[in-house]
C-alpha positions in Angstrom: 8.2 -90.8 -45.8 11.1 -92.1 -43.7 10.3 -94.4 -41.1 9.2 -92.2 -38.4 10.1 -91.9 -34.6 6.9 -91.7 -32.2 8.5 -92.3 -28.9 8.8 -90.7 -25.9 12.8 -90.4 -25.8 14.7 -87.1 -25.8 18.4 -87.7 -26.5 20.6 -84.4 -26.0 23.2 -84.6 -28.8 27.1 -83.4 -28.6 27.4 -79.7 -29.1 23.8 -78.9 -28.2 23.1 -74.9 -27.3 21.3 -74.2 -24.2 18.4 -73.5 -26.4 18.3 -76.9 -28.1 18.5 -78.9 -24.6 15.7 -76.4 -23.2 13.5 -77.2 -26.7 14.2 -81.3 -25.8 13.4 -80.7 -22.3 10.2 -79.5 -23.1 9.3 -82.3 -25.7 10.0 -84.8 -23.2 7.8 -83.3 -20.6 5.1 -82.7 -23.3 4.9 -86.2 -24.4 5.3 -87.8 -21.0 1.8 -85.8 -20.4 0.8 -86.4 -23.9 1.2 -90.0 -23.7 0.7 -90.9 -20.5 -1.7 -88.4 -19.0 -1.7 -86.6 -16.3 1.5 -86.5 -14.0 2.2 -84.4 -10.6 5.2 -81.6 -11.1 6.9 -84.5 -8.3 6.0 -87.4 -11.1 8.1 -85.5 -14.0 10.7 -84.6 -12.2 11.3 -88.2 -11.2 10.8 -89.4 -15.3 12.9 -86.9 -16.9 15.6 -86.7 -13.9 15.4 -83.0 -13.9 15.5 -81.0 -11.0 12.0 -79.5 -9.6 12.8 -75.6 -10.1 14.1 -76.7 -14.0 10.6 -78.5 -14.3 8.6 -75.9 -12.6 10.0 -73.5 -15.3 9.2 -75.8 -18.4 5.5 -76.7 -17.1 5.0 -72.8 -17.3 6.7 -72.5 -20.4 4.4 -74.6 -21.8 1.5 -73.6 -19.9 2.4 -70.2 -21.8 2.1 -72.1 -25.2 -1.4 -73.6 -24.2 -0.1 -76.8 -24.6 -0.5 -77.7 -20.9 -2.9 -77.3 -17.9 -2.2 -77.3 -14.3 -4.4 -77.8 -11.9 -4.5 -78.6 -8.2 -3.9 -81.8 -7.4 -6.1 -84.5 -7.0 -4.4 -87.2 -5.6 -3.6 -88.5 -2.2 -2.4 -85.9 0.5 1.1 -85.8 1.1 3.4 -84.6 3.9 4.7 -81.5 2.5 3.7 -79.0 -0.1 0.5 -80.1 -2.4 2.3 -80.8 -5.9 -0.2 -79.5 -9.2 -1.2 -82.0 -11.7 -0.1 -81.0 -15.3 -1.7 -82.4 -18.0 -2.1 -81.9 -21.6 -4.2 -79.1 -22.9 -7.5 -79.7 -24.9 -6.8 -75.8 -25.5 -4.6 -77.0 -28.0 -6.4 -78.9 -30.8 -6.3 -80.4 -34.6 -8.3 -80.8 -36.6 -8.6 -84.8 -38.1 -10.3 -86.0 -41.2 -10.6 -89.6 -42.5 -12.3 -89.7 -46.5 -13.8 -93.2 -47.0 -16.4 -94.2 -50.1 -19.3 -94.2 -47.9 -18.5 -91.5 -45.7 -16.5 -88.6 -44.6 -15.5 -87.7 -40.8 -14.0 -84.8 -39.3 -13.6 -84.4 -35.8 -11.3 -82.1 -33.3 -9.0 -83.7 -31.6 -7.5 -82.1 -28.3 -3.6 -82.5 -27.6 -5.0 -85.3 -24.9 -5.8 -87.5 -27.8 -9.7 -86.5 -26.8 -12.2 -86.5 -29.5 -13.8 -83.0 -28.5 -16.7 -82.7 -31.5 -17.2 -85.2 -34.5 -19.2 -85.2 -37.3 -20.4 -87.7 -39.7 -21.1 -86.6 -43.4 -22.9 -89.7 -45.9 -22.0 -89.6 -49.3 -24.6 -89.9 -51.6 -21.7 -91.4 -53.7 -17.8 -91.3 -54.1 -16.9 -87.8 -54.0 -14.3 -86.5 -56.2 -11.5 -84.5 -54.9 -12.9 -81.2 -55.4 -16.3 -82.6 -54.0 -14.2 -84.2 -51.0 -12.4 -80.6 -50.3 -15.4 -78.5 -50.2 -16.8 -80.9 -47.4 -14.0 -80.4 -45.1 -13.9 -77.0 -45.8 -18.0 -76.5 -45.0 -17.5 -78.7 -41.9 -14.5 -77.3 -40.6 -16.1 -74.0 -40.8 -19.2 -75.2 -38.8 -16.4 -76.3 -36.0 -15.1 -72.8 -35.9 -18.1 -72.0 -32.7 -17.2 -74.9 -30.6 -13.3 -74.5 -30.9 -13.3 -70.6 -29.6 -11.0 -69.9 -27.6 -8.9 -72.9 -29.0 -6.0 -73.0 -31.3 -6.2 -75.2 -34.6 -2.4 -76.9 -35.2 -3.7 -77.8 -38.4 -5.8 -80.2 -40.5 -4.3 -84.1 -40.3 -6.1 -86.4 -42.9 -6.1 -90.0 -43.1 -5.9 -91.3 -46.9 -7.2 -95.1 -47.5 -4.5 -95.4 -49.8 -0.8 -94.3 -51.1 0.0 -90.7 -50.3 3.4 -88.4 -50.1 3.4 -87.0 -47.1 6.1 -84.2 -48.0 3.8 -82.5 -50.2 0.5 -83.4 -49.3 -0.2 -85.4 -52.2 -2.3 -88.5 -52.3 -0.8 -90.8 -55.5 -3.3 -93.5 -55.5 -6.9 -94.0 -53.4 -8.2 -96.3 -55.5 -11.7 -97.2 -54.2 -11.8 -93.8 -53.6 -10.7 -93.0 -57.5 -8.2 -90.4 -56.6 -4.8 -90.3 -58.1 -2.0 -87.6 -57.8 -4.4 -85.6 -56.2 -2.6 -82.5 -54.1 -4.8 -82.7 -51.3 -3.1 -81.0 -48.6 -2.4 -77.9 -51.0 -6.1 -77.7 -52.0 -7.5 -78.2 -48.6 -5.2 -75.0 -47.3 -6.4 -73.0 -50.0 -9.7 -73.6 -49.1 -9.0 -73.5 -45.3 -6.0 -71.3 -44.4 -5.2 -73.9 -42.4 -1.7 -76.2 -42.3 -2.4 -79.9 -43.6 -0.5 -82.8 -43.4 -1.5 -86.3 -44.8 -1.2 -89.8 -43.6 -2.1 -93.0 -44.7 -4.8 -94.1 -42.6 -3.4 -97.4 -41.5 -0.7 -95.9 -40.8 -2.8 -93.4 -38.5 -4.4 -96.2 -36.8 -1.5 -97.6 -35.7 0.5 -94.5 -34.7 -3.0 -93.9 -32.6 -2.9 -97.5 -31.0 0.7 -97.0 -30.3 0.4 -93.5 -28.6 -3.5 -93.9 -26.8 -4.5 -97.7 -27.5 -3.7 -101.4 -27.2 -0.4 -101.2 -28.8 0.9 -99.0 -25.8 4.7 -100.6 -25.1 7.8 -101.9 -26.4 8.2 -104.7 -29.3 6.5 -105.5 -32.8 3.2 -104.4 -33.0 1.0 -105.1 -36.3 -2.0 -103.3 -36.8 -4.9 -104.1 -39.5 -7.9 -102.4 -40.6 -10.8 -103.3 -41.8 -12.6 -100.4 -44.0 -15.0 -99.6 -46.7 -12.0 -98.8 -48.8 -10.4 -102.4 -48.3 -7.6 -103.9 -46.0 -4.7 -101.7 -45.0 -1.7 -102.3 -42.4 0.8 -100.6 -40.5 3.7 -101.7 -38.2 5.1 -100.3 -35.3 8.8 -102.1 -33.9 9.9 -100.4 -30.3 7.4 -97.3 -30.7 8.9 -96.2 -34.5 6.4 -96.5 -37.1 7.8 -98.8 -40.0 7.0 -96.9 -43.1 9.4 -98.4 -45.6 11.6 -96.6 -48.2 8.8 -94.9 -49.8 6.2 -94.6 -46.9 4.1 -97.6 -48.4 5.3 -100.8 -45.6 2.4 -102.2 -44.2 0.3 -102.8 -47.2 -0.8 -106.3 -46.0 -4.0 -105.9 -47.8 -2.4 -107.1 -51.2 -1.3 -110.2 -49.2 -1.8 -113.3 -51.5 -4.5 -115.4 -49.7 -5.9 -118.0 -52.8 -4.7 -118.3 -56.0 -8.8 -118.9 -57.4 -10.0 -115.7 -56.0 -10.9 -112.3 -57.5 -9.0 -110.1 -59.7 -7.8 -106.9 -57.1 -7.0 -103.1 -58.3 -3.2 -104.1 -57.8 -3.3 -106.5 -61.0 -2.9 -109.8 -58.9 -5.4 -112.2 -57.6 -6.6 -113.5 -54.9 -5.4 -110.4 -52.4 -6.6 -110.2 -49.1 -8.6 -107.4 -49.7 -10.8 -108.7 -52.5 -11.7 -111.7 -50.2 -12.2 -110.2 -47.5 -14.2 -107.0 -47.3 -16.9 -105.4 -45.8 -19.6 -104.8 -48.3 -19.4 -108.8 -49.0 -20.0 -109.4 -45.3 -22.8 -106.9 -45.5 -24.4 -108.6 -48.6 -23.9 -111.9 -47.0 -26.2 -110.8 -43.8 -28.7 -108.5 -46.2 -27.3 -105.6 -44.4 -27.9 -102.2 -45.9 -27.2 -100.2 -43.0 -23.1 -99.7 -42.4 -23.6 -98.3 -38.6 -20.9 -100.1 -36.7 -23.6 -101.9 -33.9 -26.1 -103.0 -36.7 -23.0 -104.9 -38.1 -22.1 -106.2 -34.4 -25.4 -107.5 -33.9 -26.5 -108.7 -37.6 -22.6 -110.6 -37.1 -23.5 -112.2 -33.8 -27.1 -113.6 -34.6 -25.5 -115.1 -38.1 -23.0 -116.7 -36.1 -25.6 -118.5 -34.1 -26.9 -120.0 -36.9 -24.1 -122.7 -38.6 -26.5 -122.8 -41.6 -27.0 -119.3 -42.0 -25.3 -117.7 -45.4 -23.9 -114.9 -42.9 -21.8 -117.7 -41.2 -20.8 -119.3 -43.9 -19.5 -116.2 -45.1 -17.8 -115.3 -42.3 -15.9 -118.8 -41.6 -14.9 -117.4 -45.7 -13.3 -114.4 -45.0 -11.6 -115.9 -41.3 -10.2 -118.9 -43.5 -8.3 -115.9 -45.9 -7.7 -113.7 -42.8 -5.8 -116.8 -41.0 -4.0 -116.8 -44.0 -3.0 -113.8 -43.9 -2.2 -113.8 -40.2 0.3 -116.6 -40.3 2.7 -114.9 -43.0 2.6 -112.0 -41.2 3.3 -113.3 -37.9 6.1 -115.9 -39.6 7.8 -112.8 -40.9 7.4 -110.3 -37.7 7.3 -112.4 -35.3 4.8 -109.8 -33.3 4.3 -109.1 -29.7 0.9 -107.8 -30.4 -1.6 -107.7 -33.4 -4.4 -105.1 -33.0 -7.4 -105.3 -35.4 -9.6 -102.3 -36.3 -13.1 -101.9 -38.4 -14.8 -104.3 -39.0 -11.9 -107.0 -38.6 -11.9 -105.8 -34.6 -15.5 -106.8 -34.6 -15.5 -110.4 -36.4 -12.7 -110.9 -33.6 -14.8 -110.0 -31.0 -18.3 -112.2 -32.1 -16.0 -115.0 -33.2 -13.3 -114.8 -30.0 -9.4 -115.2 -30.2 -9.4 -118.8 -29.6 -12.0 -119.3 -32.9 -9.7 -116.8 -34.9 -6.3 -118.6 -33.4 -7.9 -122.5 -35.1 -7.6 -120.3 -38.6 -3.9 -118.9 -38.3 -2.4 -122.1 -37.3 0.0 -123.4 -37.9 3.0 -120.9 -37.3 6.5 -121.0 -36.1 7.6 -121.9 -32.9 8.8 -120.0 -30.8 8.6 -117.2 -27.2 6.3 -115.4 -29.7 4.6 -117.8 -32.0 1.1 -117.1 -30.3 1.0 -112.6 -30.3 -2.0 -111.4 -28.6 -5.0 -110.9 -31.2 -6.8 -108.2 -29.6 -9.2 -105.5 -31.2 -9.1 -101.8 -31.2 -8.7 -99.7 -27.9 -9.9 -96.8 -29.4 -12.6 -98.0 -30.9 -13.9 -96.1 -34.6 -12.3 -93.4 -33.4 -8.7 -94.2 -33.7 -8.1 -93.4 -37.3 -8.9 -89.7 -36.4 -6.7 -89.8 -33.3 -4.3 -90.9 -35.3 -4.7 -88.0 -37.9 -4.2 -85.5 -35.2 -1.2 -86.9 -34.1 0.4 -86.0 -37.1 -0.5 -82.4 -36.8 0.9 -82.9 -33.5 3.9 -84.5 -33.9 5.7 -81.3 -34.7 5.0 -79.7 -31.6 6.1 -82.5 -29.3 9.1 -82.7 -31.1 9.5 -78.6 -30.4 7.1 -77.1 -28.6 8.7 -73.8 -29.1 7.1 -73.8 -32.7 3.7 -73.0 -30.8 3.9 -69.3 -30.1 3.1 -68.2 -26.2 -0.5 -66.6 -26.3 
């Protein structure tokens, strides 16, 4: 995968047709409403410098595509006509699913970047592929009642590991055990449905970016904290970094000790062998994974300075501070965003604790980024995986046929 663009610009090239500046017209209205919510016909036609009747005409081109509402508006009365508020159109929805060993969720997603219905299926154990495929199948089916009168874009899935995204292949999950696995072909068989892949911390970030606390210009890192491991992504002036083969951002096999265990990668000592979920959980006698059980079993260990839960803990922020100072030495980030369970050691710990264990780094305007957790909570990895079902329409909205 090349990197990939998820701003909100719309250059029109030299030579464009008439068509081709209407089709970027109405991508930049789509995603200023996309991204930014909802905006007054007025509003966009003072962001994309167009005149009101050229707007008018786009807003009901793509009300026509159910990609956009409009609605009375809301706001404060004016002098002069009332102007409608256009918004982005939960009418127009994907489907999202994110695999991990423990569980499986599948939600639908409207083009809001709303979570409209989620569901939550425990493995017994780590499904194989053909397992993992009839699962999404069976729930996407029982979605089928609650999206009536929707349309389905596709099925986005977020991978906790290596994937090709130009075939829908998945080349290595390991804690998953899945390994040139053609996902998106099998999960179209079994659905009818178009699929696109994504690694997942890749869909996190593209998620924080778009919705969440990476909203803005400059570097942004963003780590995640799963049952599968450590994985990263990067965003630099709203373009996803995905490297030469789609794999940047895998900070999990960050070298943090050179004593520590032996990781799936062949090297020792990663970040994601020393600091991981299920230790944490064995450290604080946790066998329930639900998110607040963790918060709270996390907070009353930390209370304790004896306790084997804090001692644990000040472990796996001693390898994360590591971690944390290469990255921000070599970025130099506006912003780092943690997710999972990493989002809530930050908040039980705070950023000044978590700050003592990355220093010392560079000086410099930005040798202290923000360290700030999710803004989209669990949820983000699925927002994420419906932006890429997504993406193709705000790039051309005229792929979506007028209903």
């Amino acid at each position: 995968m090349a990197d990939g663009a998820i701003s909100d610009a719309t250059t029109i090239t030299l030579g464009a047709t008439i068509d081709d500046v209407r089709r970027q017209n109405l991508s930049q209205v789509l995603r200023l409403v996309h991204r930014d919510g909802p905006h007054s016909r007025s509003d966009l036609t003072r962001a994309t410098g167009l005149n009101r009747s050229t707007v008018g005409g786009l807003v009901l081109e793509l009300s026509h595509r159910g990609l956009v509402d409009e609605n009375d508006s809301t706001g404060p009365r004016r002098v002069g006509r009332p102007s409608p508020t256009v918004s982005a159109s939960d009418q127009t929805t994907a489907i999202a699913v994110n695999p991990e060993i423990d569980a499986i969720d599948v939600a639908l997603v409207g083009l809001s970047g709303a979570v409209l219905q989620r569901v939550r299926y425990r493995n017994e154990r780590v499904p194989t592929v053909s397992e993992f495929v009839n699962i999404v199948s069976a729930l996407t089916a029982g979605m089928r009642p609650y999206g009536s009168g929707r349309q389905a874009l596709g099925i986005g899935v977020a991978i906790p590991g290596l994937v090709r995204e130009a075939d829908g292949t998945v080349i290595l999950a390991p804690h998953l055990g899945w390994q040139d696995a053609p996902i998106g072909r099998m999960i179209t068989d079994a659905t009818g449905y178009d699929v696109v892949i994504g690694n997942d911390a890749n869909c996190g970030v593209i998620a924080e970016n778009t919705f969440g606390a990476g909203r803005g210009d400059g570097v942004v890192i963003y780590l995640n904290g799963g049952a599968s491991g450590i994985g990263g992504g990067i965003v630099i002036n709203n373009r996803l970094i995905a490297g030469e083969g789609g794999n940047a951002g895998e900070f999990g096999h960050t070298v943090v000790t050179s004593v520590g265990r032996r990781c799936h990668c062949g090297s020792t000592g990663c970040l994601e062998t020393e600091v991981r979920r299920e230790r944490l959980l064995s450290a604080l006698s946790l066998m329930n994974t639900e998110p607040d059980d963790l918060l709270v079993a996390m907070e009353l260990a930390w209370l304790d300075r004896r306790s084997v839960g804090r001692r644990e803990m000040e472990r796996q922020l001693s390898h994360l501070g590591v971690a944390l100072r290469s990255i921000i030495n070599v970025f130099n980030p506006r912003r780092v965003i943690l997710g999972g369970y990493l989002a809530q050691l930050l908040a039980v710990v705070g950023e000044h604790e978590l700050r003592g264990w990355i220093a010392p780094t560079l000086p410099g305007a930005s040798a202290e980024p923000d360290l700030v957790g999710t803004g989209l909570a669990d949820a983000l990895l699925l927002i994420g995986a419906a932006e890429l079902v997504f993406a193709p329409a705000l790039e051309d909205p005229t792929r979506v046929a007028e209903r």
